[in-house]
C-alpha positions in Angstrom: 17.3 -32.1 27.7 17.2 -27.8 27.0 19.1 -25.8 28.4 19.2 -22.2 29.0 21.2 -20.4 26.6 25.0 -19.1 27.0 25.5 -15.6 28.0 28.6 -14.1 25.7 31.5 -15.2 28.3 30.3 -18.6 28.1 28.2 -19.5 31.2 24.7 -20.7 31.5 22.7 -17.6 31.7 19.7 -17.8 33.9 16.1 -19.0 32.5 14.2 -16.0 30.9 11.2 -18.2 29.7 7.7 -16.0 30.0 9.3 -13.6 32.8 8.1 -9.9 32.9 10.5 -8.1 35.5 13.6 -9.7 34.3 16.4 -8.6 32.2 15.7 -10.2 28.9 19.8 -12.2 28.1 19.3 -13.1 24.5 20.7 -10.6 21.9 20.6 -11.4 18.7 21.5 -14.9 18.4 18.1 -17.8 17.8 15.9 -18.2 21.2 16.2 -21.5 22.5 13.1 -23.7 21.9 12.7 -23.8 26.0 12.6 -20.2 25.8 9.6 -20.0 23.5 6.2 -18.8 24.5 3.5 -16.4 23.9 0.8 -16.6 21.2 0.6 -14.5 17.6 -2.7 -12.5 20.0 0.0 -10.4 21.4 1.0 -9.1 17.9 -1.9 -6.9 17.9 -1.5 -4.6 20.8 2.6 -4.6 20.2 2.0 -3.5 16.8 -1.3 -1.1 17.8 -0.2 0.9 21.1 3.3 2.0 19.2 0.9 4.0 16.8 -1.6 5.5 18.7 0.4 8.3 19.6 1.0 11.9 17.9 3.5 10.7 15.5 0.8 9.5 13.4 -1.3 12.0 13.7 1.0 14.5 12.3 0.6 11.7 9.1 -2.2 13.2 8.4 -1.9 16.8 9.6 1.2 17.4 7.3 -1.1 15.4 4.1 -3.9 18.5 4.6 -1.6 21.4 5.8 1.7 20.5 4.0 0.7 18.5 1.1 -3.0 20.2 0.0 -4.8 17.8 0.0 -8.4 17.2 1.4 -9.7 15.8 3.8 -11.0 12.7 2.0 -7.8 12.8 -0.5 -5.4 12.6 2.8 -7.4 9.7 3.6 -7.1 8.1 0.4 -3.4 8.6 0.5 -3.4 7.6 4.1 -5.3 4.1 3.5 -3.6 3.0 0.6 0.2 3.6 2.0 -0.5 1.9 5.8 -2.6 -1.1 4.0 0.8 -2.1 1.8 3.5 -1.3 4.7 0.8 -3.8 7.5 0.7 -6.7 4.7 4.5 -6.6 4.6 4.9 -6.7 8.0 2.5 -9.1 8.5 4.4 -11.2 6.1 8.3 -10.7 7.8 6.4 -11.6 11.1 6.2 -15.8 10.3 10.4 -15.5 9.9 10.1 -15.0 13.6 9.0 -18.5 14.9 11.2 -19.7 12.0 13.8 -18.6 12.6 14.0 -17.4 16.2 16.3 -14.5 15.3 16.2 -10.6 14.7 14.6 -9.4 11.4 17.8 -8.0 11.1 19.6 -10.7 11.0 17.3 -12.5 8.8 18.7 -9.9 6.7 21.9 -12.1 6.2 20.0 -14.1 3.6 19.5 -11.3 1.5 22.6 -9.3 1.9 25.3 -12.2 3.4 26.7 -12.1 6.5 28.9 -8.7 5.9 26.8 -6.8 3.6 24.1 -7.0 6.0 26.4 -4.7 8.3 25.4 -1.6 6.3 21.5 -1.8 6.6 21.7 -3.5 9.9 23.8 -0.3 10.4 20.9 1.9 8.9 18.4 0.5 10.8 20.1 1.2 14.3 20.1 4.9 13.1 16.8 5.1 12.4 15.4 3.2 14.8 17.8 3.9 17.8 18.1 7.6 17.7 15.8 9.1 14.5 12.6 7.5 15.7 13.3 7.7 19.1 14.1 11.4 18.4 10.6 12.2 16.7 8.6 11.0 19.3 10.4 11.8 22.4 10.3 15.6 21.2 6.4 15.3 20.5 5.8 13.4 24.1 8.0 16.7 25.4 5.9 18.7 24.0 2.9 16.9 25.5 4.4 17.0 29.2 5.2 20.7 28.3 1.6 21.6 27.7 0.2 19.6 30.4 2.8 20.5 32.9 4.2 23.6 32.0 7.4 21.7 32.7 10.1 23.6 30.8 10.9 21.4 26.8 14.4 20.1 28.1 13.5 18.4 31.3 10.2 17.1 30.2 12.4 15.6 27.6 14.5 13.6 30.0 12.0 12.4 32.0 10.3 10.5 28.8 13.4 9.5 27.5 14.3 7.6 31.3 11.0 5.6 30.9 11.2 4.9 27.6 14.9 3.7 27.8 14.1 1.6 31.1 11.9 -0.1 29.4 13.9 -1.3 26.4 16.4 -1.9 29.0 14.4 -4.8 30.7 13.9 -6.3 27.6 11.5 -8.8 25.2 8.6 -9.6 27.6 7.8 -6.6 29.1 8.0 -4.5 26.4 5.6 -6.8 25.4 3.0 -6.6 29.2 4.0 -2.8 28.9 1.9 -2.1 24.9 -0.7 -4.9 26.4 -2.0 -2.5 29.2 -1.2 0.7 27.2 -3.3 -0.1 24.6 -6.9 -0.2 25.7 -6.4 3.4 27.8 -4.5 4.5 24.4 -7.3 3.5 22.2 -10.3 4.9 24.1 -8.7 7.8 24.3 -7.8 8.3 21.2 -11.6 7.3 20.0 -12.9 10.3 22.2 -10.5 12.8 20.7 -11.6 11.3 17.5 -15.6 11.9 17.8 -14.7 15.3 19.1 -12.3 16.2 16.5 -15.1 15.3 13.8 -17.6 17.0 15.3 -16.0 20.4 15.0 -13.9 19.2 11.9 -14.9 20.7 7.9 -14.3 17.6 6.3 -15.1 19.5 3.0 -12.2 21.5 3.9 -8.3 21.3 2.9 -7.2 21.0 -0.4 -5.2 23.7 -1.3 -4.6 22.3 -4.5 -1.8 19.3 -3.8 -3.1 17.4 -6.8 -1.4 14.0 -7.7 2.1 15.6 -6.5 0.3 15.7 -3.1 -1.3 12.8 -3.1 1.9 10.9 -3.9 3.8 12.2 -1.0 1.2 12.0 1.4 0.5 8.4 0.2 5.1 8.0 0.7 4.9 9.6 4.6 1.6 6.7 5.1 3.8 4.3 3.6 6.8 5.0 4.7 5.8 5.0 8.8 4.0 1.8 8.3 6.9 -0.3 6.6 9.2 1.7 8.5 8.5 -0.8 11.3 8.9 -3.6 8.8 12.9 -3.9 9.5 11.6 -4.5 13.4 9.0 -7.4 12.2 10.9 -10.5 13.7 11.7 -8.8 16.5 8.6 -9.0 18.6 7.9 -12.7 16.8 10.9 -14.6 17.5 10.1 -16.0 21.1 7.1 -17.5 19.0 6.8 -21.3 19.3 7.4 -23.0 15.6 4.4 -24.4 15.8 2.7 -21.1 16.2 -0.2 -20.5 13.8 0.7 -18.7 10.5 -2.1 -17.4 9.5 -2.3 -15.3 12.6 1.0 -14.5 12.6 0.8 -12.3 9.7 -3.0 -11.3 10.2 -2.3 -9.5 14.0 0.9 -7.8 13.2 -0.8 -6.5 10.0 -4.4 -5.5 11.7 -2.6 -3.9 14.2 -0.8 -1.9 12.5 -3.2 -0.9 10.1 -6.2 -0.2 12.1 -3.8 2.0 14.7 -2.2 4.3 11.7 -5.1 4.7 9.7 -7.6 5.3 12.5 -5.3 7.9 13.5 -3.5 9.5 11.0 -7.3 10.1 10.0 -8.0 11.6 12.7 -5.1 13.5 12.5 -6.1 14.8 8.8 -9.5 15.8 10.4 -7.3 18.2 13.3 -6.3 19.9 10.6 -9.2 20.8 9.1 -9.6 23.1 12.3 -7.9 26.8 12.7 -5.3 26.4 15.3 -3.5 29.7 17.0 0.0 30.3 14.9 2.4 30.0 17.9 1.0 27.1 19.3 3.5 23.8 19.8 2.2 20.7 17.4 0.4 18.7 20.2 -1.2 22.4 21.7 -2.6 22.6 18.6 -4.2 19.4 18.1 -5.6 19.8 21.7 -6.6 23.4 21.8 -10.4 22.9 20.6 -10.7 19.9 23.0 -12.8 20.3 26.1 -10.2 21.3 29.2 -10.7 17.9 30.7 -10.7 15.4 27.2 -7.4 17.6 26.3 -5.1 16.9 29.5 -6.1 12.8 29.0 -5.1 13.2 25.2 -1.8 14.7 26.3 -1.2 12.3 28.8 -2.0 9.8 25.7 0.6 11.1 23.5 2.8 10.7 26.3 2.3 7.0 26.5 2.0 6.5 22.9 5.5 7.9 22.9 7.2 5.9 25.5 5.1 3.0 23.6 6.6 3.3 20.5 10.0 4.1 21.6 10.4 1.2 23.7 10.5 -0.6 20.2 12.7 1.5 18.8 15.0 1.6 20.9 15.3 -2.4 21.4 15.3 -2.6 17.8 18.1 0.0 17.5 20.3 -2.3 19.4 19.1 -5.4 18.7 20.2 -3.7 14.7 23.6 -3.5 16.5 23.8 -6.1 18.3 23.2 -8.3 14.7 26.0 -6.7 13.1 27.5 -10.4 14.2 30.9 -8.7 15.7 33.0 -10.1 18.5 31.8 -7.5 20.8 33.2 -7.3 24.9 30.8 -9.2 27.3 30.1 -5.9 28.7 28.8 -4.5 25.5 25.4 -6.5 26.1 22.1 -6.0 24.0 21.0 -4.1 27.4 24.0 -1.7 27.4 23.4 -0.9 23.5 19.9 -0.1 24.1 21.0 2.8 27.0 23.9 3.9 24.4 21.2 4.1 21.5 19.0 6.0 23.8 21.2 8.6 24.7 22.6 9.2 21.3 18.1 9.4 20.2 18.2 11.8 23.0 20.6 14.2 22.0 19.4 14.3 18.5 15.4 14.9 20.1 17.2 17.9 21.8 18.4 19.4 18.4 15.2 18.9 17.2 13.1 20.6 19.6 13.1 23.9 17.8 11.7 22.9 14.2 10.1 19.8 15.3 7.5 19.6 12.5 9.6 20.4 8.8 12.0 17.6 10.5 9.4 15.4 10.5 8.3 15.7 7.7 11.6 15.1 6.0 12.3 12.5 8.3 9.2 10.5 7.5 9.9 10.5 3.7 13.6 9.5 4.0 12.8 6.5 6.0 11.5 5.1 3.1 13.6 6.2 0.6 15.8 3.1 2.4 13.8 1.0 3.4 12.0 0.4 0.0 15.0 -0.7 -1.5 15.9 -2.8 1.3 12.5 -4.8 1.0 12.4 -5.1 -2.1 15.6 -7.8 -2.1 13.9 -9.1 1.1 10.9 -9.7 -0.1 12.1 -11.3 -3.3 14.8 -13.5 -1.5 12.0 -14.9 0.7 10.1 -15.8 -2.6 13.8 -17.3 -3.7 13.8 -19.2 -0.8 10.6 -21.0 -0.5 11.5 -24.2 -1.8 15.4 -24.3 0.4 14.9 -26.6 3.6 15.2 -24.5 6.7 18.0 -26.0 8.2 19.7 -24.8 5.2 19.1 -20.8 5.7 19.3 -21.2 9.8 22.8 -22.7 9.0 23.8 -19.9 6.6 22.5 -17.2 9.0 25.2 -17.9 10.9 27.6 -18.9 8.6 30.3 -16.5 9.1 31.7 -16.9 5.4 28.2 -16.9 3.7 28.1 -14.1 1.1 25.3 -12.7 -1.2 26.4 -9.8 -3.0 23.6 -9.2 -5.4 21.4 -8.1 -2.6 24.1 -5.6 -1.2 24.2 -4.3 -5.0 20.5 -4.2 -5.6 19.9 -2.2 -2.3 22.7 0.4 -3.2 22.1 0.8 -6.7 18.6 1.3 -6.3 19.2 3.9 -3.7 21.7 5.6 -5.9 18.9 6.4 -8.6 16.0 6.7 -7.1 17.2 9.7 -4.7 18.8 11.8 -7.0 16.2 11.2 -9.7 12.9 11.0 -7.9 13.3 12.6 -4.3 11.4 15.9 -3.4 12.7 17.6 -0.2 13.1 21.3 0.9 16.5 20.9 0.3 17.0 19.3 -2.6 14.4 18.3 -5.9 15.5 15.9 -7.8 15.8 15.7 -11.7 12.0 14.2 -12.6 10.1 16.3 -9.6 11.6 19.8 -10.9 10.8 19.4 -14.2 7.1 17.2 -14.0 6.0 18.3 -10.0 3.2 16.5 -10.6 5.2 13.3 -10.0 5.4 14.7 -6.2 7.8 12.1 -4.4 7.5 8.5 -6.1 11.2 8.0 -4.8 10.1 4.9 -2.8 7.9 3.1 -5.5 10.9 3.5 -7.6 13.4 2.1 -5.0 11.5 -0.9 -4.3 10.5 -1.7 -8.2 14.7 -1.6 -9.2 15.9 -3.5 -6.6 14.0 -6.1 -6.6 13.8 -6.4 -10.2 17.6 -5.9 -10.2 18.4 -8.8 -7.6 16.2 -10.8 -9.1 18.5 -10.9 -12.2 21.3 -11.2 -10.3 20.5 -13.5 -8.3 19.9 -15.6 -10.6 23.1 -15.4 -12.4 25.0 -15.3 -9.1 23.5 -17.5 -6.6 24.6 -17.1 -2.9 27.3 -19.0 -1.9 
């Protein structure tokens, strides 16, 4: 006989099963096997309607305008980067019917059960209030045009659907990206033909060269695996008997079909003169017919609220994995309203310089998270041969530690970014004296740390 899982006082909490409009209990300990349901199908919209929003256009508006390149080397860059952040994710996605925890807290494999504190740490920042940050300002922006709603209220009223939605929980974040995602894509596809058609995709290049190409292809790659750290997430109610194969093929095609399609589309915007005062999403609207324009807006809108109902669970669920003694009160639902009024204020500071923040903020993501999958991805291949019960038992073994990986991730941090990194405000050592190197800071972070765990792992197995 099952029974429904304990709440944190103790008590039988009630049966969440397949419900929509209920308040999702679990946090970040494994769903129950009577709680499991769902199919790897829904993977494809949760990982397709989170994209198809003006976040990733501006992928490939900042590859033409701030990275001169062309159109077709934007699209290069853009292809290449997405394809290797999906497969990952595709891959993280089977830990999910595994294990029936977090990806987060999968994370205590790789970095034992304190170490994983610090990225758990960094990926409720990111998540939580960066990303929710980034595309609450650009849905603003979109109410703003449409409305003529002043920036700062148009703001709160995205931010109180969005964190009403991670508020509920598992499932219907879940119904929510299943019905936003065929109005998101067709109008999307519209914007797309149109944005072709007056497009010159012969156009761009204002001399990037490799340098360019490598940050564009850095921003592709770090927005796609930047949702890598969420993978297990939206997989864990899985049954275990779910099918593999289509657990990592729908996470994957969803995500890469969504970014490329519209990040492309996004490099082809910017191909077209747009007024210098005009807001980002103004701009990417303003040779639209009157009527496609106010649907597109009313698209970035939902594509918003779409992806920051994932960030914001994930922000707390990131919390919530930490795996500390936390008050009953302080409940996966709480932390998601506490991450997203801590993403709010931080949209609100943003609101002036939107796009240069952006564009920092989409190559520091990955300037983490490469590191941090590199010693994931290697412990999994570590791993392959250890019986399940093993790792479930050591992912909540309280005195399991695995310090390599906490060294690995930090060390390869430590050089990449000063070495390799190429921001406004700061140009590290191999960009200022070879800028054709552009930004390679996350190929590096990923290729020394998990070369350098691997070594150490081996001489210092996890105990």
């Amino acid at each position: 006989m099952t029974t429904a899982p304990a709440d944190s006082a103790g008590t039988l909490a009630p049966a969440y099963g397949d419900k929509v409009i209920a308040v999702e209990a679990t946090g970040s300990e494994p769903v129950p096997d009577a709680e499991r349901h769902g199919g790897p199908l829904q993977l494809l919209w949760t990982w397709a309607s989170p994209n198809i929003e003006f976040a990733t256009v501006f992928i490939g508006v900042i590859a033409v305008l701030f990275f001169g390149l062309s159109f077709w080397q934007a699209t290069a860059a853009i292809v290449l980067g997405t394809a290797l952040g999906a497969i990952t994710q595709g891959v993280l996605s089977l830990d999910g019917p595994r294990f029936g925890v977090p990806q987060m807290v999968i994370g205590r494999l790789s970095f034992g059960h304190r170490g994983n504190i610090l990225p758990a740490a960094a990926n409720g920042l990111v998540a939580g209030v960066g990303w929710f940050a980034v595309n609450s300002v650009s849905a603003a922006f979109a109410l703003n045009t449409l409305t003529g709603l002043r920036p700062l209220p148009s703001l709160l009223l995205v931010v109180a659907a969005e964190i009403l939605i991670g508020f509920i929980g598992h499932n219907f974040v879940h119904a929510f990206e299943k019905y936003a995602f065929p109005a998101l894509a067709v109008i999307f596809l519209l914007a797309g033909v149109w944005t072709f058609k007056d497009a010159d995709l012969g156009g761009g290049g204002t001399g990037g060269g490799i340098g360019g190409f490598l940050l564009a292809f850095s921003a592709a790659w770090g927005y796609a695996a930047g949702w890598n750290p969420y993978a297990s997430d939206y997989s864990r109610y899985l049954p275990r008997t779910a099918n593999k194969v289509r657990t990592v093929l729908y996470p994957a095609l969803g995500l890469f079909l969504s970014i490329t399609l519209v990040a492309v589309i996004g490099a082809a915007s910017a191909t077209i003169v747009a007024p210098k005062d005009a807001t980002p999403t103004a701009a990417f609207t303003g040779h639209l017919p009157g009527w496609l324009g106010d649907l597109v807006l009313i698209a970035i809108i939902l594509g918003a609220v779409s992806a920051n109902a994932l960030n914001v669970y994930s922000g707390a669920i990131s919390i919530a994995s930490f795996g500390l003694n936390l008050p009953a009160w302080l409940s996966r639902s709480v932390l998601v309203v506490v991450s997203g009024v801590a993403g709010t204020a931080a949209a609100w500071a943003s609101l002036s310089d939107a796009g240069a923040a952006y564009e920092a903020f989409l190559l520091v993501i990955a300037y983490w998270v490469a590191p941090w999958l590199g010693v994931v991805l290697v412990e999994r291949w570590l791993r392959a041969r250890v019986p399940q019960e093993q790792s479930a038992a050591q992912l909540s073994d309280r005195s399991f530690t695995n310090w390599p990986g906490l060294a690995a991730l930090l060390i390869g941090v430590a050089v990449s970014v000063p070495l390799f990194s190429n921001q406004e405000d700061y140009v590290g050592y191999v960009p200022e004296h070879w800028p054709s190197f552009g930004d390679i800071t996350p190929v590096v972070g990923f290729a020394l740390s998990a070369l350098l765990y691997a070594a150490l792992r081996r001489r210092s197995p996890a105990r």
